[in-house]
HTML snippet that shows the backbone in 3Dmol.js (N, CA, C, O; Angstrom):
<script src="https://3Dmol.org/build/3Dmol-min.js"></script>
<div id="view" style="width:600px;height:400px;position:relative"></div>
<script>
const pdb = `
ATOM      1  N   UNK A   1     -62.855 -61.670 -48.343  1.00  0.00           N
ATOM      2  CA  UNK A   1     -61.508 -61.263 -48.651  1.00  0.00           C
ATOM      3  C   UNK A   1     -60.612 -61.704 -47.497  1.00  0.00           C
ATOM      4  O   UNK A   1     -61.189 -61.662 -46.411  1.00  0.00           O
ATOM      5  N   UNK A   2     -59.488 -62.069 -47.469  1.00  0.00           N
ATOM      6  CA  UNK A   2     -58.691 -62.726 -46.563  1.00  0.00           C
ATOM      7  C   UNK A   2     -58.122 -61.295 -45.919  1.00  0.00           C
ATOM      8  O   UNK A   2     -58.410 -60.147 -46.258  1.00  0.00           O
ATOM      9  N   UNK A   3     -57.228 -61.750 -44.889  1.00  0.00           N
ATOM     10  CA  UNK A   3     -56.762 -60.642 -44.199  1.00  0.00           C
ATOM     11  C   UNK A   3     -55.682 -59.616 -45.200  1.00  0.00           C
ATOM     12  O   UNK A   3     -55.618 -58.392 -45.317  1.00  0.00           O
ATOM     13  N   UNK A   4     -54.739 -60.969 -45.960  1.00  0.00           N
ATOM     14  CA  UNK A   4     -53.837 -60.138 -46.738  1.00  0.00           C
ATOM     15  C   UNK A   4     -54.177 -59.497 -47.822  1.00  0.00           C
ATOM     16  O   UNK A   4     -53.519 -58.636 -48.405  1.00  0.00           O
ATOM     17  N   UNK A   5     -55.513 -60.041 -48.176  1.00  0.00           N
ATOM     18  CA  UNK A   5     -55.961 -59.322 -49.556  1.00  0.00           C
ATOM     19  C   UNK A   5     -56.837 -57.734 -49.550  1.00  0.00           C
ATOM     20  O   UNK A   5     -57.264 -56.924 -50.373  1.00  0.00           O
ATOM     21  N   UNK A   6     -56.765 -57.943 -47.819  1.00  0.00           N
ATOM     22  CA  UNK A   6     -57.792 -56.763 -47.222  1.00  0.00           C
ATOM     23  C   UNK A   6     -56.609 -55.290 -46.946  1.00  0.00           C
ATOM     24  O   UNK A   6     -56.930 -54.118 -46.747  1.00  0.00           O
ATOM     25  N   UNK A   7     -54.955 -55.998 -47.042  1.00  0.00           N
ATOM     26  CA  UNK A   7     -53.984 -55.120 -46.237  1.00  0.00           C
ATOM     27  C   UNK A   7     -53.577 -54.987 -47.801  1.00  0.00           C
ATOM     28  O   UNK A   7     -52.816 -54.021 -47.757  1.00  0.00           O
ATOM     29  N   UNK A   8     -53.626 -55.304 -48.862  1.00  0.00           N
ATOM     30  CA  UNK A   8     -53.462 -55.125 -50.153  1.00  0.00           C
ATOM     31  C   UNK A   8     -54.094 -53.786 -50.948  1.00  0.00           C
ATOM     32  O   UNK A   8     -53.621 -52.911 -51.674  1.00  0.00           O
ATOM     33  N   UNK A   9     -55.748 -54.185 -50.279  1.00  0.00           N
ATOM     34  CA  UNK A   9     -56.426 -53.616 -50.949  1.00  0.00           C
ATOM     35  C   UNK A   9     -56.722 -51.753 -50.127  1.00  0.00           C
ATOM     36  O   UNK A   9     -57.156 -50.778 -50.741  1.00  0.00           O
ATOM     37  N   UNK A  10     -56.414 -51.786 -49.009  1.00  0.00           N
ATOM     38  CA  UNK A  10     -55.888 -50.852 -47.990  1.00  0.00           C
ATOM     39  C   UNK A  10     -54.898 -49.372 -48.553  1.00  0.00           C
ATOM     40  O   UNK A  10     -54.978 -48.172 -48.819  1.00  0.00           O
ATOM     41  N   UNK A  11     -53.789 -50.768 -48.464  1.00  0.00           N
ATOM     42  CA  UNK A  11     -52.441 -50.111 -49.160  1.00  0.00           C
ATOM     43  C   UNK A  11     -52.267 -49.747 -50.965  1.00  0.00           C
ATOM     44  O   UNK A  11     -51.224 -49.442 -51.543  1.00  0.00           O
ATOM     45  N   UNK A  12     -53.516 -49.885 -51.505  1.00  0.00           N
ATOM     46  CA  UNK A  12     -53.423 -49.397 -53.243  1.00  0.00           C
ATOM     47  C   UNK A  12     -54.601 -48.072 -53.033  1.00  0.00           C
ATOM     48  O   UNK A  12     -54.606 -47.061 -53.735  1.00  0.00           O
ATOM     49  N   UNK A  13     -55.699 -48.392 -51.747  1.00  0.00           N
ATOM     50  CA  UNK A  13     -56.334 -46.685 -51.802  1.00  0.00           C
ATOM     51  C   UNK A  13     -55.307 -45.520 -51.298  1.00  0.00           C
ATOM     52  O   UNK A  13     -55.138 -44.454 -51.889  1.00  0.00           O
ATOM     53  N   UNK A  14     -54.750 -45.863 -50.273  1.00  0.00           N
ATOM     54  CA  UNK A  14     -53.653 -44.931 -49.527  1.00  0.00           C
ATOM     55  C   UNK A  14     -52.868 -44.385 -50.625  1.00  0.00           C
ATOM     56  O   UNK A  14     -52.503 -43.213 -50.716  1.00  0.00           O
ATOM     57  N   UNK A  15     -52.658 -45.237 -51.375  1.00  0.00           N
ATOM     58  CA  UNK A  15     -51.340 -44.607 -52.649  1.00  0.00           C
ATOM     59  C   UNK A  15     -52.113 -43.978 -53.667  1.00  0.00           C
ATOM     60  O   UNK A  15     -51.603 -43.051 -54.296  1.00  0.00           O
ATOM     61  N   UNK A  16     -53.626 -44.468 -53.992  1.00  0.00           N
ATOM     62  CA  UNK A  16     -54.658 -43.714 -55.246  1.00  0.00           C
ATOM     63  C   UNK A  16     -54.876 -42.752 -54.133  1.00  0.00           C
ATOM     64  O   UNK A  16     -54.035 -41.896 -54.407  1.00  0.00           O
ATOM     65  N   UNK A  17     -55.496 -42.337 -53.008  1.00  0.00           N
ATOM     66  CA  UNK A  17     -55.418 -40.960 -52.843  1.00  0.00           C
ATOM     67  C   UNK A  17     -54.225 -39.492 -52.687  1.00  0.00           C
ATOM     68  O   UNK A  17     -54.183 -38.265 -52.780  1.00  0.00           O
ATOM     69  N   UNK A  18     -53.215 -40.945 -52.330  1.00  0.00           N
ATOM     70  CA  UNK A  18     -51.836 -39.689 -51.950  1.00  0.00           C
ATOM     71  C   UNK A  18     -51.783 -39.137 -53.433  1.00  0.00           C
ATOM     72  O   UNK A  18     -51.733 -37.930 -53.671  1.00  0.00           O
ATOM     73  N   UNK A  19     -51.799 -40.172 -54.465  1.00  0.00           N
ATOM     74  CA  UNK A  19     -51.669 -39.776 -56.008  1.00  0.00           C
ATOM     75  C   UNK A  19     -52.995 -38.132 -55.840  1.00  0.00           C
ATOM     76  O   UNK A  19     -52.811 -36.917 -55.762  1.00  0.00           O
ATOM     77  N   UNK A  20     -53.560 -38.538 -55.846  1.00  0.00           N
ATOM     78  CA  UNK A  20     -54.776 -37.256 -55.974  1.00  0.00           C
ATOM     79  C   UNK A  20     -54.493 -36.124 -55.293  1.00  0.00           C
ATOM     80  O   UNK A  20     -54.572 -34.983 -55.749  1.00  0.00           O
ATOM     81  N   UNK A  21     -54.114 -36.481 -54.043  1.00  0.00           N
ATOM     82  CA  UNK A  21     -53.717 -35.277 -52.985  1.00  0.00           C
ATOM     83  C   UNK A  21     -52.242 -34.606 -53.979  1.00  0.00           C
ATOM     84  O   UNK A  21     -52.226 -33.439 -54.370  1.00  0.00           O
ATOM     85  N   UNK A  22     -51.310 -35.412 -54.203  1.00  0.00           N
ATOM     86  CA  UNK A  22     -50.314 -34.747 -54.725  1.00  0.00           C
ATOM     87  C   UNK A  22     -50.264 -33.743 -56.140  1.00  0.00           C
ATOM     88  O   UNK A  22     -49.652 -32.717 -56.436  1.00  0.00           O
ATOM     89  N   UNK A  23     -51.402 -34.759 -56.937  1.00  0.00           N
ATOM     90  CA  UNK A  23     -51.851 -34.078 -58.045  1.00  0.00           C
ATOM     91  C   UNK A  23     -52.282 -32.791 -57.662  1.00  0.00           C
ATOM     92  O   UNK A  23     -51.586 -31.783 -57.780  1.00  0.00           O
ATOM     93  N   UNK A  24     -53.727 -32.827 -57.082  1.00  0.00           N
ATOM     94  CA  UNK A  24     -53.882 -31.067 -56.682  1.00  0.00           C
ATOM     95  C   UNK A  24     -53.158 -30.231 -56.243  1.00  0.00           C
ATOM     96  O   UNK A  24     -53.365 -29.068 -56.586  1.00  0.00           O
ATOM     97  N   UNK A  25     -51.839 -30.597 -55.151  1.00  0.00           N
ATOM     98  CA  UNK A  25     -50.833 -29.932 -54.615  1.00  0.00           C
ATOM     99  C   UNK A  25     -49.885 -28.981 -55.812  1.00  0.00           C
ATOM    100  O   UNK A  25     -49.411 -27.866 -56.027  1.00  0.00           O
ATOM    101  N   UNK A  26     -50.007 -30.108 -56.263  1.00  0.00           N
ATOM    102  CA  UNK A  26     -48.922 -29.820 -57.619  1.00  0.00           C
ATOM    103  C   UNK A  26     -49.149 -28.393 -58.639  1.00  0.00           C
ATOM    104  O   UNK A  26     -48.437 -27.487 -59.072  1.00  0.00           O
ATOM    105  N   UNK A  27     -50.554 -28.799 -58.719  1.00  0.00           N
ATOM    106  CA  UNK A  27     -51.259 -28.278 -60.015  1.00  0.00           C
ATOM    107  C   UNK A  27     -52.549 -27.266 -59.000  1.00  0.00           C
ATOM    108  O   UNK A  27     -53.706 -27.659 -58.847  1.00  0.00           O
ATOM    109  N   UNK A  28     -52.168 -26.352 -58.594  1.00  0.00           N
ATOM    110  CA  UNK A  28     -53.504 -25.197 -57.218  1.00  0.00           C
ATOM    111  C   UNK A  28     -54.790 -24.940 -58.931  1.00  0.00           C
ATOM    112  O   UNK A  28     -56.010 -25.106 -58.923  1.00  0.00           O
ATOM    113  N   UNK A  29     -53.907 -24.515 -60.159  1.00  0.00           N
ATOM    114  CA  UNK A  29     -55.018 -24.211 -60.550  1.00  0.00           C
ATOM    115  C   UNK A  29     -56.033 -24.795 -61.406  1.00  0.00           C
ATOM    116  O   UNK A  29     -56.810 -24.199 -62.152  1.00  0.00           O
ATOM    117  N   UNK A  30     -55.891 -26.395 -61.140  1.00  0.00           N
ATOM    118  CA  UNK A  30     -56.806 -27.263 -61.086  1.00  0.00           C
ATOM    119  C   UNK A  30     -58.065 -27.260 -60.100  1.00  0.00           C
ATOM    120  O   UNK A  30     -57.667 -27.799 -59.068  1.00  0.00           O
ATOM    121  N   UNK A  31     -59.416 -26.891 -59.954  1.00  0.00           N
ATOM    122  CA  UNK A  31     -60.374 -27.264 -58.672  1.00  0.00           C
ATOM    123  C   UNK A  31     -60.934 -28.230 -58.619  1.00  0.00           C
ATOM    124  O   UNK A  31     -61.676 -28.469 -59.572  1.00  0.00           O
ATOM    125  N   UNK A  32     -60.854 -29.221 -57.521  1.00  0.00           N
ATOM    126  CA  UNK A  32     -61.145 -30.773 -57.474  1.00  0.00           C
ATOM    127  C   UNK A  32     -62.356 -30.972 -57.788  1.00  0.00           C
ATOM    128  O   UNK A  32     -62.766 -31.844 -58.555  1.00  0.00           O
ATOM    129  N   UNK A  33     -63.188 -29.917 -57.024  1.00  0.00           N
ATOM    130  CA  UNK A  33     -64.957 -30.180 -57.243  1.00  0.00           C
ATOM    131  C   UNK A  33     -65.280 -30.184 -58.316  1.00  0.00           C
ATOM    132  O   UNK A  33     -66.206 -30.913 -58.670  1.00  0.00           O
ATOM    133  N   UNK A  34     -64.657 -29.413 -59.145  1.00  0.00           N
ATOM    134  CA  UNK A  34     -64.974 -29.292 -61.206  1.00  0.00           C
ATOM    135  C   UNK A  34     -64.666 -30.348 -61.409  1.00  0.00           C
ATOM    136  O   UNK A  34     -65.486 -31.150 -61.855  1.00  0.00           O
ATOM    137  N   UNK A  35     -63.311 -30.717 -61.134  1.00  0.00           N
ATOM    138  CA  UNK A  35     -62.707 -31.743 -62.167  1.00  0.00           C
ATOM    139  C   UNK A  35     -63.332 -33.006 -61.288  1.00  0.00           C
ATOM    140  O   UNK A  35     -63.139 -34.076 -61.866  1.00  0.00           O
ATOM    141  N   UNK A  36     -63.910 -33.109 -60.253  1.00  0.00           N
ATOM    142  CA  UNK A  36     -64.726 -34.809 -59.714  1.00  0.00           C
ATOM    143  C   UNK A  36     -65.754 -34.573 -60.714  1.00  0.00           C
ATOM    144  O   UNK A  36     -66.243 -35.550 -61.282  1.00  0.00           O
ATOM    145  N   UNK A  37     -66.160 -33.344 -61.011  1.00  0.00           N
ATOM    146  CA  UNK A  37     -67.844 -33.063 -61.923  1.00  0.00           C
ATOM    147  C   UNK A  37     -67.612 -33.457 -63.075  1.00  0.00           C
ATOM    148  O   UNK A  37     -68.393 -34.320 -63.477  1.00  0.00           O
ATOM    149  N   UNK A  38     -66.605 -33.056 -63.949  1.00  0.00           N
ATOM    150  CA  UNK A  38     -66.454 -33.688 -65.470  1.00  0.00           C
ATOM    151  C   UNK A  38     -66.126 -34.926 -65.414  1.00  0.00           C
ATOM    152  O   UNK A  38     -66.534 -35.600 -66.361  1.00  0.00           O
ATOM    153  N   UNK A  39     -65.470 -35.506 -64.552  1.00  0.00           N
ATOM    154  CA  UNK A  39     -64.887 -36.945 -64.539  1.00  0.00           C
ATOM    155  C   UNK A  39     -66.384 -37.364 -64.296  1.00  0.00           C
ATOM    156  O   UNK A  39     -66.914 -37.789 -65.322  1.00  0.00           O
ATOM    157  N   UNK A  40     -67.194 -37.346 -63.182  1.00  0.00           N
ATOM    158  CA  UNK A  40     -68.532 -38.192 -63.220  1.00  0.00           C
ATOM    159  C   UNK A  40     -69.491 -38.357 -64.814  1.00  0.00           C
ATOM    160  O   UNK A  40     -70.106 -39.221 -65.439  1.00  0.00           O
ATOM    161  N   UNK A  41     -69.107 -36.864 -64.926  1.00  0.00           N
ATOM    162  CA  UNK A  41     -70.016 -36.625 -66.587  1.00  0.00           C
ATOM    163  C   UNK A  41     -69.506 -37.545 -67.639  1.00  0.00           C
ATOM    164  O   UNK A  41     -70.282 -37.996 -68.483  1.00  0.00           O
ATOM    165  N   UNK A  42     -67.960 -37.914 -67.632  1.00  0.00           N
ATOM    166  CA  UNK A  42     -67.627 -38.869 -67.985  1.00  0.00           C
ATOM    167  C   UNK A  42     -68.007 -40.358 -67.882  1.00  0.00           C
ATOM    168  O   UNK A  42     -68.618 -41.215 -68.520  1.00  0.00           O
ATOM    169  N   UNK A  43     -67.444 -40.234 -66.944  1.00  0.00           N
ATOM    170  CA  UNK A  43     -68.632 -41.712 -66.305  1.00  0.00           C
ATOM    171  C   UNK A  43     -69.526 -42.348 -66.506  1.00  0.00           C
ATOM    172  O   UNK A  43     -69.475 -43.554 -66.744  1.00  0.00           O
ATOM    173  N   UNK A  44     -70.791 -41.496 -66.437  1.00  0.00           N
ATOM    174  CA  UNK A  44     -71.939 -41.189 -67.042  1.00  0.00           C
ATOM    175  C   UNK A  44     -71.793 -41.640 -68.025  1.00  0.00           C
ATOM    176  O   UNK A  44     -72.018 -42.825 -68.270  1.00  0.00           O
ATOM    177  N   UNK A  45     -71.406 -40.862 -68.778  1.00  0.00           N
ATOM    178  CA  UNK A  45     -71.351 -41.008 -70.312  1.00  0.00           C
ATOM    179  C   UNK A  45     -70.578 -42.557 -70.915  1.00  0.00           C
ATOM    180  O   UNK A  45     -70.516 -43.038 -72.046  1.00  0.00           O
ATOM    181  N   UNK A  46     -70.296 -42.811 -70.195  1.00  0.00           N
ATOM    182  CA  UNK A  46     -68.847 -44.104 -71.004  1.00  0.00           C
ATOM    183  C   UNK A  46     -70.068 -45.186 -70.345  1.00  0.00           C
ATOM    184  O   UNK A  46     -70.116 -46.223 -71.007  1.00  0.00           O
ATOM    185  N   UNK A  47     -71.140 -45.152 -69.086  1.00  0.00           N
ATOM    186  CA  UNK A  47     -72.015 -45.730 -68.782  1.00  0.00           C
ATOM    187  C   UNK A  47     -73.542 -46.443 -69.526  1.00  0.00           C
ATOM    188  O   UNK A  47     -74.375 -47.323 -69.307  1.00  0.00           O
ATOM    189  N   UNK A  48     -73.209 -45.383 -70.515  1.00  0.00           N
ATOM    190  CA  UNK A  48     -74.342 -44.937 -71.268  1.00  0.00           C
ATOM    191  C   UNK A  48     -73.863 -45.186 -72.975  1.00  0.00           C
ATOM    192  O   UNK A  48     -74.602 -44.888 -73.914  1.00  0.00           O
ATOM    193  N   UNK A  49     -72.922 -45.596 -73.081  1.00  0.00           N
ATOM    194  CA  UNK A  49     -72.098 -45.550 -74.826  1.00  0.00           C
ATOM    195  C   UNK A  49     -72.897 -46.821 -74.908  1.00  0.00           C
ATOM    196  O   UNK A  49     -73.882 -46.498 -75.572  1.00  0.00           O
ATOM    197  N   UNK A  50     -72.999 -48.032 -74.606  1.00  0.00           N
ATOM    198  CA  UNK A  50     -73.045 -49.017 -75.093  1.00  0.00           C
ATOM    199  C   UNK A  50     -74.931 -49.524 -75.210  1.00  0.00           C
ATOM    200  O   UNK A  50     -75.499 -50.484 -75.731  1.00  0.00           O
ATOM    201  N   UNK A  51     -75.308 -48.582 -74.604  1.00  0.00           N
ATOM    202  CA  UNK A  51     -77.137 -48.609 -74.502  1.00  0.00           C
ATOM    203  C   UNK A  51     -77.456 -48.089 -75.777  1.00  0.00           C
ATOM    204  O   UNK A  51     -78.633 -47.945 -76.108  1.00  0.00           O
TER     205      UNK A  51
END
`;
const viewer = $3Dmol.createViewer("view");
viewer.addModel(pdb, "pdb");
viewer.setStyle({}, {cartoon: {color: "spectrum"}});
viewer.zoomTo();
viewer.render();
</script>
């Protein structure tokens, strides 16, 4: 990856986590650890549709 594609790719996690951080801020009675758990189960699952 080149330098600029490395300061690209930097600057789109910084903004996908501020997004996350702000989301929970927003929303207290959301709990992250549940909702990382159904999203993986998801995952999982959308991993597994095409087998």
């Amino acid at each position: 990856m080149t330098g600029k594609g490395s300061d690209i790719a930097q600057d789109r996690i910084k903004a996908i986590n501020g997004w996350w951080a702000e989301l929970f801020d927003e929303n207290p009675q959301i709990d992250p650890e549940g909702f990382y758990k159904e999203l993986r189960c998801v995952y999982n699952r959308l991993l597994t549709a095409d087998a």
